[in-house]
C-alpha positions as CSV (number, residue, x, y, z in Angstrom):
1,X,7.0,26.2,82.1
2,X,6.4,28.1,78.8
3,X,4.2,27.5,75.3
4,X,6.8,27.2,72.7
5,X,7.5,23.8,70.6
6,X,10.2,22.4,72.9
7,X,8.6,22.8,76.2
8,X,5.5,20.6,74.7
9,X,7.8,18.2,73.4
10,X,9.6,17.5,76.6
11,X,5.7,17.3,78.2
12,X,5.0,14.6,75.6
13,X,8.3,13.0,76.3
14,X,7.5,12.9,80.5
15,X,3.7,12.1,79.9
16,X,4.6,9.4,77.7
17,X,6.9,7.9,80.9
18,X,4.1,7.9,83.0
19,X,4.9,11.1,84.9
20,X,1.7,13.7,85.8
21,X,2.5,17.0,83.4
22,X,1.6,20.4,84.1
23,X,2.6,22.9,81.2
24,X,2.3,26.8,82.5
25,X,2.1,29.3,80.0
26,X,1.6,33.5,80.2
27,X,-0.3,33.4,76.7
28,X,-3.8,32.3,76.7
29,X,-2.8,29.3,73.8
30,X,0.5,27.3,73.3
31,X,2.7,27.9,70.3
32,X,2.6,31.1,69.8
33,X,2.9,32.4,65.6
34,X,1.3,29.0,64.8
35,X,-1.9,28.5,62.6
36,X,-4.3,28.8,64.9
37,X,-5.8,25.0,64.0
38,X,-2.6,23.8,64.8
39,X,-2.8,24.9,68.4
40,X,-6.2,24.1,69.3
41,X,-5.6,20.5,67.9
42,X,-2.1,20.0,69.7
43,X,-3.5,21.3,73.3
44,X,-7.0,19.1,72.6
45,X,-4.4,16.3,71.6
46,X,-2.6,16.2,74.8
47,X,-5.2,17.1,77.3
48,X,-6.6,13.9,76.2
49,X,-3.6,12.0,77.3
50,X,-3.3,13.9,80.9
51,X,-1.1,16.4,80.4
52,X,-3.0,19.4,81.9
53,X,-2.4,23.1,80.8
54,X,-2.3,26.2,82.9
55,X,-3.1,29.2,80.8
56,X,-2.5,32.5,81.3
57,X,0.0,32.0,84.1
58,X,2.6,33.5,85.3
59,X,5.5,31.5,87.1
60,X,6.6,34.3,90.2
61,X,7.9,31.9,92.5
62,X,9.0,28.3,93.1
63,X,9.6,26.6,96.7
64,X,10.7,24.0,98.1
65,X,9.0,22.0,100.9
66,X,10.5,19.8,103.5
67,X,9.4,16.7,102.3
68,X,11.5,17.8,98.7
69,X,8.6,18.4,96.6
70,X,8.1,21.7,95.0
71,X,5.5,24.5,94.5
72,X,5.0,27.1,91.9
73,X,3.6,30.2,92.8
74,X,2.1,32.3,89.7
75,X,-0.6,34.8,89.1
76,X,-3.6,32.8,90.1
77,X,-2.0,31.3,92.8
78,X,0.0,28.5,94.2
79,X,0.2,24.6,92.7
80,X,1.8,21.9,95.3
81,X,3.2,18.9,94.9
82,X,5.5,18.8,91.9
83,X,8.5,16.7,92.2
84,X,10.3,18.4,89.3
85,X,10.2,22.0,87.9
């Protein structure tokens, strides 16, 4: 959850283990106060590895199920399945 250099870092970090990433983010473009070139290339970048981007989203809730995985809850509605937040 969130746009800023260290949250994408950590995504590259867990895609690069393997894991399925989900990056959420209120703006409508990651790192925000960045050239604007820099942005579009970095989300192009990792989208092309997997890691898939949720813009414009909100985070208002997380859950937990009873088989221990997780959902987020956010503006546009609900995403299931996560086994880490």
């Amino acid at each position: 959850v969130g746009g800023g250099y260290i949250a994408l870092e950590f995504a590259g970090i867990f895609n690069g283990l393997q894991s399925e990433v989900h990056v959420f983010i209120r703006q409508k473009k990651v790192l925000r106060g960045f050239d604007e070139e820099i942005r579009d290339f970095i989300t192009e970048q990792m989208s092309l590895r997997g890691i898939e981007f949720h813009n414009e989203e909100s985070p208002q809730a997380i859950t937990k199920s009873a088989d221990g995985t997780f959902s987020l809850k956010t503006n546009k509605g609900t995403v299931d399945g996560f086994s880490h937040i």
